[in-house]
N, C-alpha and C positions, 0 to 999 in steps of 0.2 A: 504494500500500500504506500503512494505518495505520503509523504513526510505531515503536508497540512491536507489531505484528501479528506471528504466528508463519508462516512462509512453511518450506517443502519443502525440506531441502535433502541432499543425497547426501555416505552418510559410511558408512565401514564396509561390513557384509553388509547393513545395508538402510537408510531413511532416517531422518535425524532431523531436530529442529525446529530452526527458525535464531532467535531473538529477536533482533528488531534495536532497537538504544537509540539515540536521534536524543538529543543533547547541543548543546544550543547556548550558544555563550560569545560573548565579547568580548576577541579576541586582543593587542589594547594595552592592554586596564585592567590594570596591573600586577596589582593585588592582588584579582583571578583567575585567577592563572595557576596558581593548586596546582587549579583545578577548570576548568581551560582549556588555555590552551596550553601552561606545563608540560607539565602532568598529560599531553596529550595523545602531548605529544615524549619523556616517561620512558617511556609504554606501561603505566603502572601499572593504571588501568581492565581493558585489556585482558588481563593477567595476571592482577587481579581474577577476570575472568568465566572466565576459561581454569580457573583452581581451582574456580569453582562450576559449571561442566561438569560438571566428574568426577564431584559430586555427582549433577548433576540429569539429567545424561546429554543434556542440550541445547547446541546453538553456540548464541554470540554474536558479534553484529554490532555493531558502535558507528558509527553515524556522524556525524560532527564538524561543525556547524554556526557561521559561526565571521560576530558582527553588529558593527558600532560603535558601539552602544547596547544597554542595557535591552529599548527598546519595540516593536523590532521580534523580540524573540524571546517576550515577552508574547502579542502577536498568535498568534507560531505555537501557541504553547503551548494556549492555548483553539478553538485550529481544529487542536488534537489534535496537529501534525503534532511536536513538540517536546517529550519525553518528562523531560528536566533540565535545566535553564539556570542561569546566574549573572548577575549585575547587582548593582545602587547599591541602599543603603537606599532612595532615595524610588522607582526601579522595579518594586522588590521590594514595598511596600505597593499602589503602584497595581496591579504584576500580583496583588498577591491582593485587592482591591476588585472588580477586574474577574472573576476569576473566580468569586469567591463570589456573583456574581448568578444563578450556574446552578448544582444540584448536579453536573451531570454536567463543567463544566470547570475545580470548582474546584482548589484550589493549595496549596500548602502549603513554608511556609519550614522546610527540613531544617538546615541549618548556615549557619556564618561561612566565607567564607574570609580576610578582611584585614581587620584596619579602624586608623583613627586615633583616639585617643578624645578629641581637641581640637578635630577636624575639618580636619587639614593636606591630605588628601588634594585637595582642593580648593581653587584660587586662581583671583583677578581678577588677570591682567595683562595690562599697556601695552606698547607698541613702546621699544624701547630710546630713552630721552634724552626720554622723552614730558615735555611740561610740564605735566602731572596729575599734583599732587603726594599727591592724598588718592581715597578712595572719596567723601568730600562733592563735591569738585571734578569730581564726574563727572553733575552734575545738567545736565540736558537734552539729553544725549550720547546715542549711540548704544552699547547695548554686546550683544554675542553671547554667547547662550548655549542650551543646549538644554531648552525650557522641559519643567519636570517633571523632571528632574534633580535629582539634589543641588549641582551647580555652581549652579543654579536659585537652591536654596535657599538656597545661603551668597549670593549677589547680593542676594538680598531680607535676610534678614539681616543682611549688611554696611551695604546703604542704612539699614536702620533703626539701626544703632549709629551710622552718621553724623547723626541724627537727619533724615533723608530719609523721603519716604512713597514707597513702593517701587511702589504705583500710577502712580505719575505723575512720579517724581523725572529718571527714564530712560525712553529709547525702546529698550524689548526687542528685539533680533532674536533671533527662534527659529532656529538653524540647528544643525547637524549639527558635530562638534569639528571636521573638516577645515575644512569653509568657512567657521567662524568664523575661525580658526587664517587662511586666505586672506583673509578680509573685513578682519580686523586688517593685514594687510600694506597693503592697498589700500586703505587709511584709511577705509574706507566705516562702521566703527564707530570708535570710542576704546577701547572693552576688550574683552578677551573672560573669561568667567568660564567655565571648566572644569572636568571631573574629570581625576583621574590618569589618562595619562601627561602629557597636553599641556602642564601648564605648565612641568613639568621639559624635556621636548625643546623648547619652544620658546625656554624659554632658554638651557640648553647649545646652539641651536643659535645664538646669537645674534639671535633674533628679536624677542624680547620680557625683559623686565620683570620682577619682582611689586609690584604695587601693593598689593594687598590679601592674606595668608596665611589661608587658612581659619583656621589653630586659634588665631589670634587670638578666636573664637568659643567655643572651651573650649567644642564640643557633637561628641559622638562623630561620627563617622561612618562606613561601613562597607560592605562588600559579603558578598551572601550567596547560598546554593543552593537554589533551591525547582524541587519535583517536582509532575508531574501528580498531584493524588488518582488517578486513575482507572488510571494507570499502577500508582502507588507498591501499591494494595491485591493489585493481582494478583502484583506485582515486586518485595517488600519485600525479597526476598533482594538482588536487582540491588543494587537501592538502598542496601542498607548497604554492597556490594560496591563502589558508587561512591564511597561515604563514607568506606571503609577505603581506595582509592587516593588522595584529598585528601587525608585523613590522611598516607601515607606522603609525597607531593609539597610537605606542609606540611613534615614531617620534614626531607626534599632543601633543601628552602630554608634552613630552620635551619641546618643542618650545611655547606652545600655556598652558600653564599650568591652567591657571586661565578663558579661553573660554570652556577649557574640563571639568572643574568641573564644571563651568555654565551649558553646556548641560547635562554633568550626572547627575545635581540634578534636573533640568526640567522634565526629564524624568524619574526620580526615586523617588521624593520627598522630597529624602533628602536636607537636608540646603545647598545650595552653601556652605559657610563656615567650613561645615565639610569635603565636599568633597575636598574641599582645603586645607583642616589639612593633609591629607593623599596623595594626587596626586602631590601639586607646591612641588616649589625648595626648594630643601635637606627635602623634606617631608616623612612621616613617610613610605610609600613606593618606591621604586626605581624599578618604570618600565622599563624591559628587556626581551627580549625572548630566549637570550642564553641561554644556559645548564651551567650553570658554577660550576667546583667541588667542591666546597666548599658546596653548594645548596644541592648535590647529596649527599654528602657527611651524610649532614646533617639528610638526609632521612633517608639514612641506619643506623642512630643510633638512628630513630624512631623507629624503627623494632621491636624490643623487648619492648618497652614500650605496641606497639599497640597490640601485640602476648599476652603481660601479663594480658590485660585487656580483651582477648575473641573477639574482632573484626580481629581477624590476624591470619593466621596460619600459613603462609610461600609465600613469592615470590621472586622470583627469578630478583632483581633490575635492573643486568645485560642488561637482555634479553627483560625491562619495559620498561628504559630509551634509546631512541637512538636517537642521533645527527645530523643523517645524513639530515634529512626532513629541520630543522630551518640556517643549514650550507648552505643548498642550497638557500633557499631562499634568507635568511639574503644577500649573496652574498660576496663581497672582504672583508668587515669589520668585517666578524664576528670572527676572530682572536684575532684582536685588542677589541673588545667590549667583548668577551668572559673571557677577562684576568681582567678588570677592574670593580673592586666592587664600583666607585663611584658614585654618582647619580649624572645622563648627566646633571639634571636640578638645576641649584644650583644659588643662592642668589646674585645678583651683584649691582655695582651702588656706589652711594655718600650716606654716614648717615647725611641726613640734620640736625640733630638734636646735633649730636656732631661733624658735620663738616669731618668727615672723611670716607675713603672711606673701602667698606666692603671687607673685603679680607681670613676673615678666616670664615669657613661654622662650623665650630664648636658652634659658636656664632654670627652668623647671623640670623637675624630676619625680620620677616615683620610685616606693616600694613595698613588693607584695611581699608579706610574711608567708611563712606553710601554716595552715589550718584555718588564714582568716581568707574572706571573701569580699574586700576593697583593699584598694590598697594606699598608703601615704604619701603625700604628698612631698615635696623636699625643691627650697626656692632656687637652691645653685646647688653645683656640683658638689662642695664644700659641706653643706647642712645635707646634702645624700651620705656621702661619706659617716657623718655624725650621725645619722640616726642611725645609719649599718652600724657601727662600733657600738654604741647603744645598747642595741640589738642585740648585738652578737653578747655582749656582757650577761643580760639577762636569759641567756639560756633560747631565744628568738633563732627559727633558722629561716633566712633569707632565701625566697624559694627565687627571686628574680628583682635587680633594680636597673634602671632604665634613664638616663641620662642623653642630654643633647650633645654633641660634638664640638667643640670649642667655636672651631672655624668655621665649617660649614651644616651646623643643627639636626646632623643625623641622629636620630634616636636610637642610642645604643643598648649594649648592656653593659656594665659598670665594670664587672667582674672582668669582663673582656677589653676594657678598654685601655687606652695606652694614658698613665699618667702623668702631668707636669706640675711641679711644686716652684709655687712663685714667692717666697718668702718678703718680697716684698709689697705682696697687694693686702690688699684687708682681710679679717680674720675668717672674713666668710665666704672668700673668694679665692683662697689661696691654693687648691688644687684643679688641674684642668684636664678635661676629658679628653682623646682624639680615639678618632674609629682605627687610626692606622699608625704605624712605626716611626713609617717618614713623614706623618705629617707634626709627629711630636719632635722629632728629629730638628725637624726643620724650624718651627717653634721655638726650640730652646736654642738653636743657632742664633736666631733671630732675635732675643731676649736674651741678653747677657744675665749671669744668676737665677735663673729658673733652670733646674734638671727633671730627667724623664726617672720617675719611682715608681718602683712596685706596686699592684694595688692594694696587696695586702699591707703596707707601708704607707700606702695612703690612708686606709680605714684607724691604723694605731696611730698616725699622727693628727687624724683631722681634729 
């Protein structure tokens, strides 16, 4: 049966039509899960179609198609079989290049659901203790990633800021996140360059590293919703119907930050705690479904990256991206929420620990104890520190704390991160976070009497 076909089905005194919507997502990409495996675990869609029943006097059927990439829900999508999907900016251009070569499978991008506008969502990292101290130092190595990605592109990117030619600097392995993720253990590459979730689980798991932050790149990046043309024209009601449950599973995230990473890692595997690196407040994504031009913007100067490496030949963005479907939905506020790049979910409260109350999200911090179910607040990196040592005094075991990055506001984990002691700044400011080696390195070059310390050294001095 066609993917959106109307089939027979027994209801009442006599029969009516069943629409079925085939949805394919990407159940570990964090930042779509307000158009995946949330969405899917609230039942919001489904309650959607249930209210436009009553209008239409039709059932709906939804069913869940659930991939580890982009490109293989591309494919179903132009052999029809794939009626909405989510994926990465650079999927999301190649699935609409690929479709617009036919009128009948073209595509069209409906909404955002997350993105980072630095590019943190994606990192290069190494095995823990690796002696690759830089993304230069990785010339002639092996490193994994999944070409045609945006992990892709921040690797080709990253070699170029190291003044590397991303041709020939590295030997690519194209593999899938797991068996790179496996390939980095068994040393058969030196890095691996990912999208969200992977580098966060791999480091809370103890596996790796980060060698390289995306938003050291200060280039957006993002994930988004596109629909079959051929569906959307007959289905336009569906379709906003879809759009108004992302909508309310964006809302669930805002409000409920830390029950949504509960349920997306019950149902996905992943560690609560990473899902929580990437989805709470001022974390490392910022769920939205606007179209916002900066986003768009940022696409079209993917173009020529993805065209230079052979997955791209041309499309036409214009005619990809349309507003109209998410405006409608979204309803009176998508004006207002369309203009603002801040993340709705953001850090608040008293810092028990230095007494003061958190006010700037640049350096606001959290952390989650083991047995409680919120977690504390902490206004710099400094009073994180202090309430860990606290903590840890009283017999408290620190299931996960979460700090922004000095320089460029990745939201990290603490425990993992590289520290700097500035003994000259104020009492409460006096340790600094970074996601990476060299960017502490660099740091304390840069700042005469500030050194790179232990974290464990950081927590008994704070």
């Amino acid at each position: 049966m066609a993917a959106s076909s109307l089939s027979a089905g027994c209801g009442g005194s006599g029969s009516a039509k069943t629409v079925t919507v085939v949805v394919g997502y990407q159940p570990n990409t964090i930042d779509t899960v307000n158009a995946g495996t949330l969405l899917r675990s609230l039942g919001y869609f489904e309650q959607q179609l249930d209210q436009l029943g009553r209008s239409t006097g039709k059932k709906y059927k939804v069913d869940w198609e659930a991939y580890d990439t982009g490109a293989p829900i591309t494919t179903q999508m132009i052999a029809g079989k794939i009626d909405i999907g989510s994926m990465g900016d650079y999927p999301l251009l190649i699935n609409g290049a690929k479709a617009q070569r036919n009128k009948s499978t073209a595509t069209t991008m409906i909404a955002t659901t997350g993105y980072n506008l630095r590019g943190s969502l994606n990192m290069i990292v190494v095995k823990p203790g690796s002696s690759v101290p830089s993304v230069a130092a990785l010339a002639g190595q092996n490193v994994s990633t999944s070409v045609g990605s945006a992990a892709d592109g921040t690797l080709v990117q990253a070699l170029r800021q190291a003044g590397l030619d991303p041709a020939n600097a590295v030997h690519v392995v194209n593999q899938q996140p797991q068996v790179g993720a496996s390939a980095l253990q068994a040393g058969s590459v030196k890095a691996l360059s990912q999208f969200i979730a992977w580098p966060g689980q791999l480091v809370f798991s103890g596996l790796a590293q980060v060698l390289y932050d995306g938003g050291a790149l200060n280039v957006p990046t993002l994930h988004g919703v596109v629909v079959r043309n051929a569906f959307a024209s007959k289905n336009s009601d569906i379709v906003e119907a879809f759009l108004r449950a992302e909508t309310q599973a964006t809302q669930y995230i805002w409000h409920n930050p830390l029950q949504a990473a509960q349920t997306v890692a019950s149902v996905t595997g992943l560690a609560p705690e990473v899902v929580y690196l990437y989805n709470g407040p001022n974390g490392i994504a910022t769920f939205d479904p606007t179209l916002k031009p900066p986003l768009i913007a940022a696409m079209r100067q993917d173009v020529p990256f993805l065209s230079s490496i052979g997955v791209l030949t041309s499309i036409d963005l214009n005619s990809f991206v349309n507003t109209s479907y998410v405006q409608k939905a979204y309803g009176p506020g998508y004006a207002a929420q369309l203009a603002s790049t801040s993340n709705p979910s953001t850090i608040t409260g008293t810092d028990s620990a230095c007494g003061i109350p958190v006010t700037d999200q640049t350096t606001a911090g959290e952390i989650w104890l083991r047995g409680e179910n919120s977690t504390h607040p902490a206004a710099t990196p400094t009073c994180l520190l202090r309430f860990i040592r606290s903590a840890q005094a009283k017999g408290q075991n620190v299931r996960a704390a979460y700090v922004p990055d000095t320089q460029i506001g990745t939201r990290w984990f603490a425990a993992d991160d590289v520290w700097v002691l500035d003994p000259s700044a104020p009492a409460d400011d006096r340790f600094l976070p970074f996601t990476t080696r060299s960017a502490a390195a660099s740091y304390t070059g840069g700042h005469p009497g500030t050194s790179i310390v232990a974290y464990a050294d950081a927590v008994a001095q704070a």
